[in-house]
C-alpha positions, 0 to 999 in steps of 0.5 A: 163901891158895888152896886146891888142892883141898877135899875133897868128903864124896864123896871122903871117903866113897869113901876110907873105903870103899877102906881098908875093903876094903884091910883086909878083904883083907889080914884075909882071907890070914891064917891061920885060926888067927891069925884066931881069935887075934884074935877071943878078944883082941877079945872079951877086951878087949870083957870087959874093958871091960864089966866096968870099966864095971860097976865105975865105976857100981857101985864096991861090987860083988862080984866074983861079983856082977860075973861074974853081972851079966855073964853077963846082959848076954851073955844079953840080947845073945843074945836081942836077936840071935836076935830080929834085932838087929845082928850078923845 
């Protein structure tokens, strides 16, 4: 069997980044208004998500005890941030 071409990790890489940006040029002639639509669906389903999460390790948790665990785990992420974490 003969192989025509064996993709280099170079290759790979290099192709990873042009469809980043291809992307982020098409995200960038959205509307604004679309855009922010975006992110409460992304920050949303991130909500959605974490709470699940939550409900799988602790099946006996309250809905309230849900919701204040939550406002927590956002907490933590805002000081972790201010401090320097990811996301600056």
């Amino acid at each position: 069997m003969t192989v025509l071409h064996k993709p280099r990790r170079h290759d790979v890489g290099e192709n990873h980044r042009l469809l980043m940006d291809a992307d982020l040029e098409r995200l960038g002639r959205l509307q604004s208004e679309v855009k922010v639509n975006m992110a409460i669906d992304m920050t949303d389903a991130m909500v959605q998500v974490c709470v699940e999460g939550m409900r799988a390790q602790n099946p006996s948790m309250t809905e309230e005890e849900c919701m204040k665990k939550l406002r927590e785990r956002f907490e933590w992420a805002k000081r972790w941030q201010k401090r320097g974490g990811p996301g600056e």
